[in-house]
Structures are given as structure tokens and as C-alpha cells.
MARKETOR-483362 format. One record per residue (C-alpha): residue number from 1; x, y, z. Coordinates in steps of 0.25 Angstrom, whole numbers, plus 2048, in hexadecimal, padded with zeros to 3 digits. Layout:
<nodes>
i:NUM | east:X | north:Y | up:Z
...
</nodes>
This chain:
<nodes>
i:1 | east:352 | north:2AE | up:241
i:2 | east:359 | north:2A5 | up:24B
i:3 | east:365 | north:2AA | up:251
i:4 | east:371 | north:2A3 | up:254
i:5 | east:377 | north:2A0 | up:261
i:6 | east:380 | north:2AE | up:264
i:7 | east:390 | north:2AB | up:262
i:8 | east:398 | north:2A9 | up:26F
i:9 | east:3A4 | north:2AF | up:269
i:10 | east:3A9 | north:2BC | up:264
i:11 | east:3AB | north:2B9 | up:255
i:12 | east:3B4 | north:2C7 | up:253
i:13 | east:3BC | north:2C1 | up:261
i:14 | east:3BE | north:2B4 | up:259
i:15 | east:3C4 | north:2B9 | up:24E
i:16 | east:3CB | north:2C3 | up:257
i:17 | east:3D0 | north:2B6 | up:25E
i:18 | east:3D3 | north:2AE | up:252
i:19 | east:3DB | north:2B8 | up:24D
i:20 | east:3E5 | north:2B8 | up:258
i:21 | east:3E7 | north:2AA | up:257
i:22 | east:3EA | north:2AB | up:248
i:23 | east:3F3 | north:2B6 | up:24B
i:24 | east:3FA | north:2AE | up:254
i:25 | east:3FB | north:2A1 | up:24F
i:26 | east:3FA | north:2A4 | up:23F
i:27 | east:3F0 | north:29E | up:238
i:28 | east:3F4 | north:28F | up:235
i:29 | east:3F9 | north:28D | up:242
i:30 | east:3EC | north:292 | up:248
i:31 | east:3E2 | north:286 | up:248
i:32 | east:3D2 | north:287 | up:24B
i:33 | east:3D5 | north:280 | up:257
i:34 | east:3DE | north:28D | up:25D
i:35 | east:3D3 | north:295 | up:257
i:36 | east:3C8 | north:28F | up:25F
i:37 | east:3D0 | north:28F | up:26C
i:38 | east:3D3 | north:29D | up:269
i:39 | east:3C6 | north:2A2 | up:267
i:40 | east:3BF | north:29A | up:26F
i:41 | east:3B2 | north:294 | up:265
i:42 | east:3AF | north:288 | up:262
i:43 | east:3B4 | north:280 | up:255
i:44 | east:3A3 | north:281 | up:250
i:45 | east:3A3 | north:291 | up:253
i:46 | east:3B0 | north:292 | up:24B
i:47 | east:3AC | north:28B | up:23E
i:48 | east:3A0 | north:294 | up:23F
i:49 | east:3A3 | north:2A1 | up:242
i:50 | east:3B0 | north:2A1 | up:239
i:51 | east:3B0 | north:294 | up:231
i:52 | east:3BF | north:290 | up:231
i:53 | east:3CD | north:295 | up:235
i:54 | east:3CF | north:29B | up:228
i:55 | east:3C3 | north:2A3 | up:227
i:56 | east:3C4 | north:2A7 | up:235
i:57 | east:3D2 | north:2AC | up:233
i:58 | east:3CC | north:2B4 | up:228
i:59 | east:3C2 | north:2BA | up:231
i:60 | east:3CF | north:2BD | up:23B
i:61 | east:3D8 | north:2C4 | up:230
i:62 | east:3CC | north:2CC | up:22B
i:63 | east:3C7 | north:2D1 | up:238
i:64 | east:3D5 | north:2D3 | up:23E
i:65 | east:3D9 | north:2DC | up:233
i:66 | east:3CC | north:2E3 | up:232
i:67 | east:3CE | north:2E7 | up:241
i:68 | east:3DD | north:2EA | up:23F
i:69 | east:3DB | north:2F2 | up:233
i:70 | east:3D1 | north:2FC | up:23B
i:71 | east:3DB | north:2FC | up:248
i:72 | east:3E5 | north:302 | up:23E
i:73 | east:3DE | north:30A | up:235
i:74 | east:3D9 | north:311 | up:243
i:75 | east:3E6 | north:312 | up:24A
i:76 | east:3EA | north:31A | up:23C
i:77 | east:3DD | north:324 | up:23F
i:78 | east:3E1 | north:326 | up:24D
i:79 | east:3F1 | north:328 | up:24A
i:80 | east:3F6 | north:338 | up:24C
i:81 | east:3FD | north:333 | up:23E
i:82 | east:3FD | north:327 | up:233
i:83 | east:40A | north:327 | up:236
i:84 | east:409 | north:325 | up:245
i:85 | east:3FE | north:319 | up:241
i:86 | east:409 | north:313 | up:23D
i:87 | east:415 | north:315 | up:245
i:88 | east:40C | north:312 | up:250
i:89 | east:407 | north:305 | up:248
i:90 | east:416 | north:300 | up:247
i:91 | east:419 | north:305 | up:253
i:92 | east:40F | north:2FC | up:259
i:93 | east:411 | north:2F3 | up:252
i:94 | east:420 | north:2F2 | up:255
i:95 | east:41D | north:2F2 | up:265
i:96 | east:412 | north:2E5 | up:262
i:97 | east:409 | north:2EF | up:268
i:98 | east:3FF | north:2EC | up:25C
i:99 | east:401 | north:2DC | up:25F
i:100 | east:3FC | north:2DB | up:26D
i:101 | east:3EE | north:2DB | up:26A
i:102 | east:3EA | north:2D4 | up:25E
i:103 | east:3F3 | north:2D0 | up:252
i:104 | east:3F6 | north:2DA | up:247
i:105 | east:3F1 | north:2DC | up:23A
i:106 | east:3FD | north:2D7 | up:233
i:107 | east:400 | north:2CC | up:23D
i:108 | east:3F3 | north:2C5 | up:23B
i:109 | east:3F1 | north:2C9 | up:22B
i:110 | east:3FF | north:2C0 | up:229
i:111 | east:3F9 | north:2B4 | up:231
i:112 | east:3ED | north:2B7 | up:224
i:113 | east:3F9 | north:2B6 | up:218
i:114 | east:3FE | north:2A8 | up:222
i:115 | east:3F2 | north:2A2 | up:218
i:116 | east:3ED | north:2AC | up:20F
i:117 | east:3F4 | north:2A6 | up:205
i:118 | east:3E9 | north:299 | up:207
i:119 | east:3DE | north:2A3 | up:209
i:120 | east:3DD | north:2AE | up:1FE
i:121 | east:3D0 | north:2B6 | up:209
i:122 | east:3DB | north:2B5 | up:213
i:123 | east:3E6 | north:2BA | up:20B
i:124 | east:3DE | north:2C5 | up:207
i:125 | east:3DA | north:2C9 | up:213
i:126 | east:3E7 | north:2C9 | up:217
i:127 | east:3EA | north:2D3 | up:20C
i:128 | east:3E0 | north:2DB | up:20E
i:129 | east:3E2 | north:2DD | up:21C
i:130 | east:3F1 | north:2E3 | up:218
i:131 | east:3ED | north:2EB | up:20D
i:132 | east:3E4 | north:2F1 | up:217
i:133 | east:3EF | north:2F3 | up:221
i:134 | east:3F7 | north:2F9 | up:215
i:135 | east:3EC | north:303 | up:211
i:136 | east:3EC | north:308 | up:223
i:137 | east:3FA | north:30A | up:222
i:138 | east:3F9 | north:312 | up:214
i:139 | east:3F0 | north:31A | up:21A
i:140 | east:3F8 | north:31C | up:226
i:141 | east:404 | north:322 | up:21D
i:142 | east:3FB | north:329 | up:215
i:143 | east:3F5 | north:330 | up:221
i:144 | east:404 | north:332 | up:226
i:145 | east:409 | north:337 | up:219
i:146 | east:3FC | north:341 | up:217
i:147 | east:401 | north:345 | up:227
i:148 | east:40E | north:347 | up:223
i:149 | east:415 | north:33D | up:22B
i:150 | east:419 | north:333 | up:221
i:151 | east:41F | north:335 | up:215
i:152 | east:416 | north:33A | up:20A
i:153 | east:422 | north:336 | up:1FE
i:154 | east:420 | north:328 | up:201
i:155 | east:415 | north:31E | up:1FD
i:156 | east:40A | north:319 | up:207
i:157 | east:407 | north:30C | up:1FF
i:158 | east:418 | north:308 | up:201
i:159 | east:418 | north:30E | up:20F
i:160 | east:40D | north:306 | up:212
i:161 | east:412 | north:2F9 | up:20D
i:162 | east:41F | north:2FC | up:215
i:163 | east:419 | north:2FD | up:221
i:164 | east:412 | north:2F0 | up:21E
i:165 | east:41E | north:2E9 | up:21D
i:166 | east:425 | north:2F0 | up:228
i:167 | east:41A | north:2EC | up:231
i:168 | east:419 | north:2DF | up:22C
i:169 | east:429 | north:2DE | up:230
i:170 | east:427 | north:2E6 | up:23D
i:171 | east:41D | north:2D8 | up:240
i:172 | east:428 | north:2CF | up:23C
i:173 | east:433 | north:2D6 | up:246
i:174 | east:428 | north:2D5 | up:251
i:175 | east:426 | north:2C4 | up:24B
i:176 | east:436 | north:2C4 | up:24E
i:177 | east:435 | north:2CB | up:25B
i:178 | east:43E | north:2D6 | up:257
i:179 | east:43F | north:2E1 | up:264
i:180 | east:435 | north:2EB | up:262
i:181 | east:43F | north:2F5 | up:264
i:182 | east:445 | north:2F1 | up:256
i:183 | east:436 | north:2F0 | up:24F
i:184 | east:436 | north:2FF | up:254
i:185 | east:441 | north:301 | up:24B
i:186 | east:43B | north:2FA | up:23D
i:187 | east:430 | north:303 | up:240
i:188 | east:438 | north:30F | up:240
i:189 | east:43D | north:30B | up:233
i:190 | east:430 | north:308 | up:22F
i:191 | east:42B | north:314 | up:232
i:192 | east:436 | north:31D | up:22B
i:193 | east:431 | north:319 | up:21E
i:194 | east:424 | north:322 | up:222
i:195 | east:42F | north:32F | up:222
</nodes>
């Protein structure tokens, strides 16, 4: 059998690319022109390797989460704590410290729900990828609850869901360029519901 001619790119270092300009610039506002520059292929190696802007943000979204969801689920096994894998995560997250590298998970999964409405794979992937964050941060109190350090009386599935939607407002504080010295304090509050 005949083989090709051997890629002159990186298809996980595309994607990887892609995704930051998608982060950045959203999805509509991101056209394949921006896409091409950015990743540095040609319009041919681009319909062929990932068919169309569309299907090559699917390949994004699922490869991103994938990759954040094992970072996290990870930082949980090497925490002293589930409850210090959190305050840790929100702390970070506070401080952008968790921003300068790559996007984050819920960052780019919001830049899915821009069209998942349009696209039902997208909007499930989108789903998925935050029910998998979910189930890491239920896990995370569950750990902390079994350890003793968050209060076993309440319920991990609410708690969880809470700090879904603290972290989701913590993100909107950082959008807003709130100091970081008063996310700190949301955070403080946020985490008094683990007591």
C-alpha cells in the first residue's frame, strides 16, 4: 500500500491553536481566514484534515475538555484534601493564575453554548463536558466530606451545583475586572458553604 505524503503540521498543535483563537475571538467572530493565519496550514490541508470551522471547533471543544477534565481530576488525586482541591481551584482561579496558559474549561465550553443552540453535537458536547466538571467537583466534596473537612449534613450534588455557579460568577467578576483582592472575598463566601 502506498503511503501518503507525511503531514508538515502538528494536528493536536492545530487544534491546540485553534482553540485559543476561538477562545479569544468567539466563535462567530472567528473566520477561517483568522484560523489559517493562526495555525499556519493551508486552506487545502484545512478542508482535509478538519472539514469546516464547525466541525473543527467540535474537534476543539472535545479535545480541550478531555485534556481539562484529566488536569483536574489529577490536581484532586495530588491535593492533601478534596477540600483544598478546591480552594486551591478558586483560589487560582481568582488570581487568573489558572488563565495564563490556556483558556479554561468553562471559558471555552461557553464559547460552545455561543452556537450550540444551531448545532445539537456542539451543544451536547458542551453539556457533557459540565456534567463532567460537575461529577470532579462531586467527588472533590465527597472526598472532603468522608475526610472530614466539609460538612457531611449537606448535599454534595447542591454543593456541587453551587460552586458551579459561584465559579461561573467568579469568571464574570474577572470579565468585569473586579480587583482581585475582592474576588478573594466571593471566594471566602463561597467556600463557607463547605462549613
Amino acid at each position: 500500500m502506498k503511503k501518503g505524503r507525511p503531514l508538515e503540521y502538528d494536528p493536536e498543535e492545530v487544534l491546540e491553536v485553534a482553540m485559543n483563537v476561538f477562545w479569544e475571538k468567539g466563535y462567530e467572530s472567528t473566520t477561517l481566514g483568522d484560523l489559517l493565519e493562526a495555525t499556519k496550514i493551508s486552506r487545502s490541508s484545512f478542508y482535509h484534515a478538519y472539514g469546516n470551522k464547525s466541525q473543527l471547533f467540535e474537534q476543539c471543544l472535545d479535545l480541550f475538555c478531555d485534556k481539562q477534565i484529566v488536569q483536574m481530576e489529577n490536581g484532586l488525586k495530588q491535593s492533601l484534601t478534596g477540600r483544598v482541591f478546591i480552594e486551591n481551584f478558586l483560589y487560582d482561579l481568582a488570581s487568573g493564575v489558572r488563565e495564563v496558559d490556556q483558556p479554561r474549561l468553562g471559558s471555552f465550553v461557553m464559547s460552545a453554548h455561543e452556537f450550540g443552540g444551531r448545532d445539537v453535537y456542539v451543544s451536547q458536547l458542551a453539556s457533557s463536558a459540565i456534567l463532567r466538571f460537575n461529577r470532579v467537583l462531586q467527588t472533590a466534596i465527597k472526598t472532603g466530606q468522608r475526610e472530614g473537612v466539609i460538612n457531611k449534613e449537606k448535599d454534595p450534588d447542591a454543593l456541587a451545583l453551587f460552586l458551579m455557579s459561584s465559579i461561573a460568577g467568579i469568571r464574570t467578576m474577572i470579565s468585569a475586572k473586579v480587583p482581585p483582592e475582592k474576588i478573594n472575598k466571593i471566594v471566602g463566601i463561597t467556600l463557607s458553604a463547605f462549613d
